[in-house]
N, C-alpha and C positions, 0 to 999 in steps of 0.2 A: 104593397101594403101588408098583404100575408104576412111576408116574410119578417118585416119589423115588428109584427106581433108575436111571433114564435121568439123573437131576437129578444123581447122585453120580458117573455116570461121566461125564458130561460135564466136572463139576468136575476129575475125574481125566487128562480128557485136555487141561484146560486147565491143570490143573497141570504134566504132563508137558511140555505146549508150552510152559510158562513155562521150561523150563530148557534151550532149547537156547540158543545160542549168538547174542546180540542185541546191537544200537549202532545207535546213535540216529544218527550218523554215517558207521558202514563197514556195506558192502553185502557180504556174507559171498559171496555166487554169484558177484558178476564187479563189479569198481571199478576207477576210473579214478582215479588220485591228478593233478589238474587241479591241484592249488595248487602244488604242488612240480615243478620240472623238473631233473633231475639235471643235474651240469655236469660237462665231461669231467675226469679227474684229483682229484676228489675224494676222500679220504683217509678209512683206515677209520674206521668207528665217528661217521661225523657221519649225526646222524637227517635222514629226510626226510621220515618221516609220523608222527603219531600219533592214535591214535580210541579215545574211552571203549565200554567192552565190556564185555558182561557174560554169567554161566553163560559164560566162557571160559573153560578151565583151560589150554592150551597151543595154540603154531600152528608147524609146521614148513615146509618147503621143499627143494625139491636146485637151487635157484638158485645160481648162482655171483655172482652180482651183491651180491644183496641177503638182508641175515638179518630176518628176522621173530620177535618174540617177544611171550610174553603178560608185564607186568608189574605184576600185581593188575590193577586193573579197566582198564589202558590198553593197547592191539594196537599194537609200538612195530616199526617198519621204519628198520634201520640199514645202513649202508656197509659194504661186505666188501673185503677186499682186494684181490679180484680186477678190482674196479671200476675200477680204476687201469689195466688192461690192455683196459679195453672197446673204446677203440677200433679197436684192432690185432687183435682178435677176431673182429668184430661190425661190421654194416654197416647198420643199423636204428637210427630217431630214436627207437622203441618197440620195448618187450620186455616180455611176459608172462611170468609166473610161477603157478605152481599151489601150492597152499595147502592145507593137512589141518588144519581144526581138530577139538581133542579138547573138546567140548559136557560139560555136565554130567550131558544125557542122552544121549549117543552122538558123533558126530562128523560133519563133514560137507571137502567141500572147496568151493574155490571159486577165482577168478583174478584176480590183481591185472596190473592195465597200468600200466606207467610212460613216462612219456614224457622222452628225452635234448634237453638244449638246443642248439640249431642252434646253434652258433657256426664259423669258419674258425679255429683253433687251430693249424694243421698247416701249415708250409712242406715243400713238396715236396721229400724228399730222393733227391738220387742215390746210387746205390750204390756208388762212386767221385767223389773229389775230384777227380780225374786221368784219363782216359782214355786210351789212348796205343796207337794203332797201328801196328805196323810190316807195311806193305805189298811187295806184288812190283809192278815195272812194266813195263810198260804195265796199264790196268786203262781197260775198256769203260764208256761213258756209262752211268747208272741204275745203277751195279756195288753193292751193298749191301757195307757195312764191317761190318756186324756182326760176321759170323767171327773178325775180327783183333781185336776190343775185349772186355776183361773177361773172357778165357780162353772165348770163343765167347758168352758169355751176353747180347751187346753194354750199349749203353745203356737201365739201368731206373731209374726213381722212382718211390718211395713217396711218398701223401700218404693220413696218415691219418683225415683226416678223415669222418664218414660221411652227408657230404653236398656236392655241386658242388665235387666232388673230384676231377674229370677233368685230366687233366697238358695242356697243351699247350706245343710245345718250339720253341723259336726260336734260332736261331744268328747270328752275327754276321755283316753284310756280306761276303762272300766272293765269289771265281772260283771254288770247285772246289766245294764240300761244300753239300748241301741236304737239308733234314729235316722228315719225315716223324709223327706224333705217334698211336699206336696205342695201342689197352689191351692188356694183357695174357690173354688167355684164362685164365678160372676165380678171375680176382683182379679185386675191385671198388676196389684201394685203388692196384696198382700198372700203370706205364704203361712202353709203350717208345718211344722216338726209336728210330728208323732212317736210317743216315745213308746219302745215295749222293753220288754224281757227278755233277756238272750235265754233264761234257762229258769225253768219251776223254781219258783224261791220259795221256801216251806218259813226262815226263819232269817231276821236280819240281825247282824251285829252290832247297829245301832244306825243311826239316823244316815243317807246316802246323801252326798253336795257333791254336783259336778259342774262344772264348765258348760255352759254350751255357747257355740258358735254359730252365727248367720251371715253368709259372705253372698254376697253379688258377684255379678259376672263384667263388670266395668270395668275398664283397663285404666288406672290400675283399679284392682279393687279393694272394695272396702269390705270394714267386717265391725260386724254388731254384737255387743257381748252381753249374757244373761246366766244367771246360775240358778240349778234346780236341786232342791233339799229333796227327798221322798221319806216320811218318816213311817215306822210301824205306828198302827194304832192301839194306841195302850189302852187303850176301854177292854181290848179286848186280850183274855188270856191266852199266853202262848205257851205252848208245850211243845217239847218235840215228840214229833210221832210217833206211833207205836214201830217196835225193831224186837223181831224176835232174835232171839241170842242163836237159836240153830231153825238153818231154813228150808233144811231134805233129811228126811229119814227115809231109809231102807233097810225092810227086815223081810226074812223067809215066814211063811206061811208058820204060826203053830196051831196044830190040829187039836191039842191037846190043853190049852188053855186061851188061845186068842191071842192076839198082841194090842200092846197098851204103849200110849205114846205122849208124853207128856210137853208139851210146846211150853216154854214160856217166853216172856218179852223182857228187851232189856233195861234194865232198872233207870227210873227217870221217864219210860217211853209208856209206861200202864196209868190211866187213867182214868175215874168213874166214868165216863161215857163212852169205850171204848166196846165193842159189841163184835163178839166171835160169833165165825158162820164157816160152815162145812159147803165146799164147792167143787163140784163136776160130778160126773156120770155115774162114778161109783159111790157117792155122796151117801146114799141109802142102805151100805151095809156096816155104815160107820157111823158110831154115837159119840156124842160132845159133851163134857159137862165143861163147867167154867169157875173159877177158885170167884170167891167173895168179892176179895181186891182185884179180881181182872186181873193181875199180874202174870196167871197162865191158865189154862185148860189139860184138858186130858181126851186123850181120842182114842176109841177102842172099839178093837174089830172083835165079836163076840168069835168064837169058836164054831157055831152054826152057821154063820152068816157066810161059810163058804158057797158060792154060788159054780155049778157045775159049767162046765165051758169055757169056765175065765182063766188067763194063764197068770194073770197079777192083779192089781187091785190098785188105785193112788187114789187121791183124795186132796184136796187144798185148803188147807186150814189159815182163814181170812181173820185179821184183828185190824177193825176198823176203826177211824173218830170221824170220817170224811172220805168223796170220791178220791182226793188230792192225798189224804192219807192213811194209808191203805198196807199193812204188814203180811206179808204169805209166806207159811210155808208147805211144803209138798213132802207126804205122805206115799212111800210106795212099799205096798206088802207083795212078795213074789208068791205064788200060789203052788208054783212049781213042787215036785215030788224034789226030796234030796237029792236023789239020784242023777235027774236031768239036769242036764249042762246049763246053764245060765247063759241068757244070748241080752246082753247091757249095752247102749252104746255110749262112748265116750262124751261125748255133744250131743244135746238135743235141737241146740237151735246154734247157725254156724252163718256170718255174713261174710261174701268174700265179695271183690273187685277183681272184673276181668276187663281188659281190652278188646274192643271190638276190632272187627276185619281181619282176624290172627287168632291160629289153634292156638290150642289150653294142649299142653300135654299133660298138668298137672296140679289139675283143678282140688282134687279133694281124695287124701286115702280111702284107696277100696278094700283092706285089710286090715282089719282089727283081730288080732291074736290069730285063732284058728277060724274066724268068720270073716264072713266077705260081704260087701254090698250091693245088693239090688236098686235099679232105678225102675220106684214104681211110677212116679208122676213128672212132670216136666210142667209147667205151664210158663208162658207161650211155646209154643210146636209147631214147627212146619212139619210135612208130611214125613222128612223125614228127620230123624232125631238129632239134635243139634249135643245133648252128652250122651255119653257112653263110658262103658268101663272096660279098657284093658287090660285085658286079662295076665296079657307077659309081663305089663309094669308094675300093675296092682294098685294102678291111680283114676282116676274118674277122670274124663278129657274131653274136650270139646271141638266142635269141628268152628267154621270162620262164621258170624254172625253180623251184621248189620246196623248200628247204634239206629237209624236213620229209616230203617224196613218200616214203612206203611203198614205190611201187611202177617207182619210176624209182633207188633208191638200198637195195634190198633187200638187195641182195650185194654190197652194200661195207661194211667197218668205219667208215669215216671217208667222207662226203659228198663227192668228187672228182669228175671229169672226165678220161678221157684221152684226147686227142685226138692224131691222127696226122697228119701232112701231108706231102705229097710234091713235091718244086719240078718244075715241066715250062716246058722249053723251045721254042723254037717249034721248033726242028729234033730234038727228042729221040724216039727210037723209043716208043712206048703201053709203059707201064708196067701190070703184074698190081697190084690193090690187094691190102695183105693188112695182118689186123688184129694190131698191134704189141703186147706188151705193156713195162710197166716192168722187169719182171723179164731181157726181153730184148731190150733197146734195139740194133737192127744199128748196126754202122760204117757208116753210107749218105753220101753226100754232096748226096744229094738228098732225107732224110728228117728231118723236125722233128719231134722227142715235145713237147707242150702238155699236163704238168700242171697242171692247172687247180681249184685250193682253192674252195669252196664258202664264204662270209664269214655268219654268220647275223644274222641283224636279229630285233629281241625283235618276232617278230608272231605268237607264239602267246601266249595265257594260262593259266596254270596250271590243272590240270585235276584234282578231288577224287576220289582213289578210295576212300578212306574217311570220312566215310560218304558212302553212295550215294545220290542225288538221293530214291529211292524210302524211303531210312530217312530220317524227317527227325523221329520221334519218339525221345526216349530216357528213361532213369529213372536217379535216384541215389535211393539210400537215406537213409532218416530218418536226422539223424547219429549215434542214438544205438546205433544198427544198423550206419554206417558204421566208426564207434568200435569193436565190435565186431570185427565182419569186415574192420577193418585197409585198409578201400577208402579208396583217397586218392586215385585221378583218377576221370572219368570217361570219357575215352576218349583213342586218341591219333589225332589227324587224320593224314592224307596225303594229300599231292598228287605231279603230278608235271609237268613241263613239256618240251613238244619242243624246245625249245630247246635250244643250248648254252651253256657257260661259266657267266657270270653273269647273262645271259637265263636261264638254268632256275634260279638259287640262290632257292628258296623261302621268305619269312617270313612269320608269322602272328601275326593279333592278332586282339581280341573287343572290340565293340564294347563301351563302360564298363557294367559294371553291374555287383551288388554280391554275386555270387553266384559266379564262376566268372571263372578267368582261362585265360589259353593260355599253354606256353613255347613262344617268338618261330621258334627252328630244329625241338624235336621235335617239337612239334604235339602236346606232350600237355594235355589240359585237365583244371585241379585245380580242386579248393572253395577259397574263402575264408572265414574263420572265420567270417561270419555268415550263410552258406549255408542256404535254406531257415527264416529264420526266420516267416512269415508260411503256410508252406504253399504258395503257390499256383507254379505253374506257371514256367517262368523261359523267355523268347527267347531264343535267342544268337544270335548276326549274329558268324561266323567271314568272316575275310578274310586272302586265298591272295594274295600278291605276289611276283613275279618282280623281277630283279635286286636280291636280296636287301630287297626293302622297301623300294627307292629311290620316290623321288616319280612317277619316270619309266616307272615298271615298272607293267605289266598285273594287272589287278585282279580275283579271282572270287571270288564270295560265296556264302552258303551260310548259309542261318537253319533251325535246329533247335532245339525245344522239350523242355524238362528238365523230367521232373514227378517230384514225390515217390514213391516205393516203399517202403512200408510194409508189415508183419512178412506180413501176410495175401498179397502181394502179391507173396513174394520166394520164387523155386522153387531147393532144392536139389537139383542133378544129381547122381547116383553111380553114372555110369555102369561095366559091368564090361569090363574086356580094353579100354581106351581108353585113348588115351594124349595128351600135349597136342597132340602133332602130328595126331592125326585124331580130337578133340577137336571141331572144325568139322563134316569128314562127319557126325561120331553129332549134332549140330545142326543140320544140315539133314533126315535122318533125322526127326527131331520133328518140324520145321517141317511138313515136305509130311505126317504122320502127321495132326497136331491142326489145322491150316491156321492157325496164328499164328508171328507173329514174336517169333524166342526172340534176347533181347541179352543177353548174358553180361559180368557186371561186371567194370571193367577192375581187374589183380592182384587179383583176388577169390576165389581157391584157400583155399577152406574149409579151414584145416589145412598145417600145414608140407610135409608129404611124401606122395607116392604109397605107399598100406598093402594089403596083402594079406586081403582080405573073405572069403576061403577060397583054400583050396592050390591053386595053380597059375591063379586068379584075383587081378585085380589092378583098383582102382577107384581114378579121384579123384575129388576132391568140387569142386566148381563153387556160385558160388549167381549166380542170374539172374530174367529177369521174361522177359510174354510181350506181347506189343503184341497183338488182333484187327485187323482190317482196317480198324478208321477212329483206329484209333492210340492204342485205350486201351488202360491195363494191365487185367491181366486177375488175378482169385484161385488162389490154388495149385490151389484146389477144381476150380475151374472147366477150370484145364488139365489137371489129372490124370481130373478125367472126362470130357476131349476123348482122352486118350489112352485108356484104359480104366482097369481095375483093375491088370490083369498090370502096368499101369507104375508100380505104389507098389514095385517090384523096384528100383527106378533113381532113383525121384523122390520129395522128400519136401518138406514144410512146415517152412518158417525153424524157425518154434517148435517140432516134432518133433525138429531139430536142436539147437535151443540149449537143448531143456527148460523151454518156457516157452511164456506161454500170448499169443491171437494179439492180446487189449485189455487194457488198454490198449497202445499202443508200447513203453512205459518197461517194462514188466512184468518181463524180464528183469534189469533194473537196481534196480528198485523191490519186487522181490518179499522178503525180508527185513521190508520195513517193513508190506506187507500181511499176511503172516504176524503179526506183536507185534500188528496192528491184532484182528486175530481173535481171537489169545487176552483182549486185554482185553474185548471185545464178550461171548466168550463166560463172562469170570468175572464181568460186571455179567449178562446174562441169567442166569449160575444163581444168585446172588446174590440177583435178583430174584425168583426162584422158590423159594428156600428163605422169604423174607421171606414170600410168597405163602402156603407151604404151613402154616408155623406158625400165623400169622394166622387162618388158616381153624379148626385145629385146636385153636389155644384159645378159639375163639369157639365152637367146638362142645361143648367141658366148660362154658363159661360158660352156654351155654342151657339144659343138663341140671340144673345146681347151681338154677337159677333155677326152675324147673319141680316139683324136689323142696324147698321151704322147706319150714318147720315150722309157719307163721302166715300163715292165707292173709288176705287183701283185709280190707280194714272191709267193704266190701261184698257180701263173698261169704255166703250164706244156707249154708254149711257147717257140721256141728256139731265141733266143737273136740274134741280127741281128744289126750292125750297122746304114744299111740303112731302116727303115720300110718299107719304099716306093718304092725301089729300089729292097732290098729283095723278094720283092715279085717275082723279073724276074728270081730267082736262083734257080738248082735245090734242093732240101731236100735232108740231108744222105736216103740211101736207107740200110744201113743197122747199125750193132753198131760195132763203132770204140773203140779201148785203146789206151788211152791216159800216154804216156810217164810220168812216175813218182807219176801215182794216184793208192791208193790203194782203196780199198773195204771193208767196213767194214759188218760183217757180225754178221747177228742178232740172 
C-alpha cells in the first residue's frame, strides 16, 4: 500500500510538472533569438520572433522596444513604436528584456536577448548649417573659437549610429583656422570640433568661409558637411600696429656731448593710444621724450650719465597699443675708449637642430674674426660636458647624447639644450662666466644664446605595459557564458614608446588565426564568431609597431595563451564599499590573500548598475578567474577555500549567480528542456509501476480462484464432495462399502 502511495504522488507531481510553461523551441529562463537581428527604423508591429508553447496562458514585459504576447499555442514578439527612436536612446548592438510568464500552474520569468544589426545608417549631423563668428582683433596663436560659434556651444555633430560612430572633422586648406576633433563628455553619439589659430592673427583681409568636414568611421563611411564664416568685428577699430622703421641702433660712447637717438614708427602704424616706455637694466641712464602725434620719440644718454664699470650701455625702446601689439627697438651705446678693440658678436640668439646618439663635429663657429668663443653655461649637464670647442677646427662640437636620458632631460618639458657663449678678445679684460637663461637673454655684445632642438630618431621600440611579460596566461568564457554576461573583448593591450611624434604612434595586429582579432589603434582584442570551437587553448602573437605600422618602424612581440573558462571556473566578486576605481587594490588584496592571479573580465560588470546590498553599504559585481602559479585556471571551490569561509561574503559561483547548475555548460540555456525531459521520464516510470502493480495483483486472485475449484485432478485419490466447504463438517467412511450393481475388475 506504501508503495501505490508514493506511485500516485509521483503521478501527481508529474502532472503538476506537465503544466508549467513548455516549447520545444523557446527557452523560458534566458534566449537568445540568433535568427532575427533587428534593423535600425523598423516600423511597429512587424514580428521578429515566433515559438510554439504550450501550458502558456500569457507573457508580459516593461520593455520599451519590443511587445511580447501569448497567441493560443504560439509566444509572438512584435515591434513597438518606440523602436524607431532606438537609436538616439540607446548605444548597445544588444538589449535584454525580462519576461513574466503566467503558467497553467503558477508563473515564472525569464530574459530574452536581442541582438541589433550593425549597419552605418547615420551621416554625421551638425548642429548648424552655418557657423558664423564674429570675432575681436588681434587674437593669440592656439586662441580656441568656440566662445564666438553657436551662442558659446561651438561646433557639435551627432551620428547616431551605435556603432564606429566616432566624428572626425577636417577643414579645408587654409592659413589661419585648424581643428581639433573631440567627444563630448557623457554622450556616446555626439562629437565637438574645436577650432583654433594656426598663428597670431593681428588683422583680417576680410570675412574667413571654409568647409568643414565630419566623417564616421563605418565602412563605408559617411561624411557630414558644414561651413564656417569668422568675420572681424567692425564695432571695433582696426589699425595696424605700431613698426618702427629702424629696430637697433649702435653708437660709441660721446663724452663730449651724449648721444641722441631718435626712433620713429612707420607711417599708418602711430596712433593716439599708442604709449612709449624705456625697458631693461640700463633703462635709468637714458631719457625719453615723445613727439605730440606719437609718431616718434627721442632717447638720450646725457654726457654725465657715464657710469664707471660699464663697458656699454642698451636700452629697449617699447611702442605699445596692446600685450599682442608691441613695437621694439634696441638701443646699444659702446662705452668703450676709441682705442679698445670692439668684441660684437654676430648673433645674439641662434636656434640650431641636432641629432641625438651622434657627434656634432660642427655645431656652431668658434671664430669670429680675431676672437674666439667661450662656453660659459650648458644647461642640461652631465658631469661631463656634452659641448666643447675645438681648438684645431675652430667649431664648437659635441660628444653623443640621449633624446630619451631620464636623467640628463628631467627638468625640461621639451628635450633642448641651452647653451651660452661669450666672444673674448685677445686684448679684452677676463670676463665672470654666468649662467644665462631664455627667459633673460642680456643685451651683450659679446654674448651668444644657442638653443639647441634635440631631432629624435625612432631607436627606441614600443614597450607593453599591458599585459605584463609575467601575465602571459589568460581566459575567455565558453560562448554561451559570454553570451550571457554580454563579454565581447578580451582585453585591451597598451604599449607605449619613448619616442616622439610618429616614432611613438603605435599599431597593432595578431598574428592570423581564427579565434581573436585586435583593433589596429586601441589595442582592444575581440572574438570572432567561431571562437573556441574545438576547446583547446588559442596562441596569440600580438605585435606593437612604431611609426604607426610603417614597414620601417620597430617591432615588439608578445605571445599570450587564451584558454577556455567554464561555468565551474568563473568567480563572482561582490565586493562591499568598492568602487571601480579601487576595484584593482580590493584585487590585489585577494591576490596576496589566496597567492593566485585573479584576471577580471574585460566590460564584464555583472549587471547594469552599482545597487545598495544594505544601508549605507554599496557593492558591484565583477565576474573573473584565478590563474595558480604555473598558469592554470583554478575552480571557484578551490579559490574560495584559499580564501576561507568568511569570503563566501564577497564571492560566489557563476552558477549561484545565474541560478544554475555547474554541468553541463549549456545548463543555464538548456534547462527548460531538461525539465519536459524529467517529467516525461517520470510519467513512463509511474506508468510502469501502475502496469507492474496490477499485474501482480491479478495474478494473485488468479491463484486463489485456482486453488479453491470444485473438481479436483483425475488424479487426485480425493473423495468428491458436493459441498467443499461444507464437507469438511462430515464424517469420512470408516470403512469399505459395495456398492449395488458395480463389479471389479480383476488384473
Amino acid at each position: 500500500m506504501n508503495y501505490l502511495k508514493q506511485f500516485v504522488l509521483l503521478i501527481a507531481i508529474a502532472a503538476a510538472s506537465a503544466q508549467d510553461c513548455q516549447s520545444p523551441t523557446y527557452n523560458f529562463r534566458t534566449h537568445s533569438n540568433l535568427d532575427t537581428k533587428l534593423e535600425l527604423g523598423m516600423p511597429e508591429g512587424v514580428e521578429v520572433g515566433r515559438y510554439a508553447v504550450t501550458n502558456t496562458k500569457s507573457a508580459s514585459t516593461s520593455n520599451e522596444y519590443l511587445e511580447v504576447t501569448v497567441d493560443n499555442d504560439q509566444l509572438v514578439f512584435t515591434v513597438k513604436k518606440q523602436f524607431e527612436e532606438y537609436e538616439k536612446r540607446e548605444h548597445g548592438l544588444k538589449f535584454a528584456m525580462v519576461i513574466q510568464f503566467n503558467c497553467n500552474s503558477g508563473s515564472i520569468s525569464g530574459t530574452y536577448y536581442q541582438d541589433i544589426l550593425e549597419v552605418n545608417k547615420y551621416t554625421p549631423e551638425f548642429s548648424l548649417d552655418v557657423y558664423e563668428a564674429t570675432v575681436p582683433l588681434p587674437l593669440p596663436k592656439n586662441f580656441d573659437l568656440t566662445p564666438f560659434l553657436d551662442g558659446s556651444k561651438g561646433i557639435t555633430a551627432t551620428d547616431y549610429d551605435l556603432s564606429r560612430n566616432t566624428v572626425e572633422f577636417k577643414l579645408a586648406p587654409n592659413d589661419y583656422l585648424q581643428v581639433d576633433s573631440l567627444p563630448i563628455e557623457g554622450s556616446a553619439k555626439q562629437f565637438k570640433a574645436v577650432l583654433k589659430l594656426k598663428e597670431q592673427i593681428l588683422k583680417l583681409p576680410g570675412d574667413i568661409e571654409l568647409e568643414l568636414e565630419g566623417t564616421d568611421q563605418g565602412n563605408p563611411a559617411k561624411t557630414g558637411r558644414s561651413r564656417v564664416v569668422i568675420k572681424p568685428d567692425l564695432t571695433i577699430e582696426y589699425n595696424d600696429p605700431p613698426a618702427f622703421k629702424r629696430i637697433f641702433f649702435q653708437e660709441d660712447y660721446n663724452p663730449e656731448l651724449g648721444n641722441s637717438f631718435v626712433v620713429e614708427l612707420v607711417p599708418g602704424t602711430a596712433h593716439a593710444d599708442v604709449r612709449y616706455e624705456l625697458v631693461g637694466d640700463d633703462a635709468e641712464y637714458f631719457a625719453l621724450s615723445v613727439d605730440e602725434d606719437k609718431t616718434a620719440a627721442t632717447v638720450r644718454l646725457e654726457k654725465q650719465s657715464h657710469p664707471a664699470g660699464k663697458y656699454f650701455l642698451s636700452v629697449v625702446v617699447q611702442a605699445k597699443r596692446s600685450e599682442l601689439q608691441t613695437a621694439e627697438c634696441v638701443i646699444l651705446v659702446d662705452l668703450k675708449e676709441p682705442h679698445e678693440l670692439g668684441t660684437t658678436v654676430e648673433q645674439v640668439l641662434s636656434t640650431l637642430h641636432l641629432e641625438e646618439r651622434r657627434t656634432h663635429e660642427e655645431v656652431f663657429p668658434a671664430k669670429v674674426r680675431d676672437c674666439s668663443y667661450e662656453i660659459v653655461s650648458q644647461v642640461p649637464n652631465k658631469s661631463e660636458s656634452i659641448f666643447s670647442v675645438d681648438e684645431s677646427t675652430g667649431w664648437i662640437v659635441s660628444s653623443k647624447f640621449d633624446r630619451e636620458d631620464p636623467d640628463l632631460f628631467a627638468d625640461v618639458e621639451e628635450p633642448a639644450f641651452h647653451v651660452v657663449l661669450q666672444l673674448n678678445c685677445a686684448n679684452d679684460s677676463p670676463k665672470v662666466s654666468k649662467n644665462y637663461s631664455l627667459d633673460a637673454i642680456p643685451y651683450a655684445t659679446d654674448i651668444t644664446q644657442l638653443r639647441i632642438l634635440v631631432d629624435d630618431i625612432n631607436d627606441n621600440a614600443p614597450v607593453f605595459q599591458y599585459p605584463k611579460n609575467r601575465d602571459r596566461v589568460f581566459a575567455f568564457p565558453d560562448p554561451t557564458i559570454a553570451e550571457r554576461l554580454m563579454i565581447n573583448s578580451l582585453m585591451r593591450v597598451s604599449a607605449t614608446d619613448l619616442d616622439a611624434g610618429l616614432n611613438a604612434e603605435i599599431r597593432f595586429r595578431l598574428d592570423s588565426n581564427e579565434c581573436f582579432d585586435i583593433h589596429p589603434k586601441s589595442g582592444v582584442i575581440y572574438p570572432t564568431e567561431n571562437f573556441f570551437e574545438d576547446r583547446n587553448p588559442v596562441i596569440l602573437t600580438i605585435h606593437a609597431t612604431d611609426r604607426d605600422g610603417d614597414e620601417d618602424g620597430n617591432v615588439s612581440r608578445m605571445m599570450i595563451r587564451v584558454v577556455q573558462a567554464m561555468m565551474y571556473q568563473i568567480i563572482v566578486l561582490q565586493p562591499m564599499n568598492v568602487t571601480l576605481e579601487t576595484l584593482g587594490e580590493f584585487v590585489q588584496v585577494l591576490e596576496a590573500k589566496s597567492g593566485f592571479r585573479i584576471v577580471i573580465f574585460d566590460n564584464a560588470i555583472v549587471g547594469d548598475e552599482v545597487y545598495e546590498a544594505q544601508p549605507l553599504e554599496v557593492a558591484i559585481t565583477v565576474a573573473a578567474v584565478a590563474f595558480n602559479s604555473a598558469g592554470e585556471l583554478i575552480s571557484t571551490g578551490d579559490f574560495i577555500n584559499a580564501l576561507g569561509e568568511t569570503s563566501r561574503f564577497y564571492v560566489k559561483t557563476l552558477s549561484e549567480h545565474l541560478n544554475c547548475d555547474f554541468y553541463p555548460e549549456s545548463a543555464c540555456s538548456v534547462y527548460p528542456y531538461i525539465v519536459v525531459m524529467s517529467v516525461f521520464i517520470v510519467l513512463f516510470v509511474a506508468s510502469l509501476a501502475l502496469v507492474a502493480y496490477f499485474y501482480f495483483k491479478l495474478r494473485q486472485y488468479s491463484v486463489t480462484a485456482e486453488s479453491l475449484q470444485t473438481e479436483p485432478s483425475l488424479k487426485s485419490e480425493e473423495i468428491l464432495v458436493d459441498n467443499p466447504v461444507l464437507g469438511t463438517f462430515s464424517t469420512p467412511p470408516t470403512e469399505r462399502r459395495e456398492i449395488a450393481g458395480a463389479t471389479e475388475d480383476c488384473m
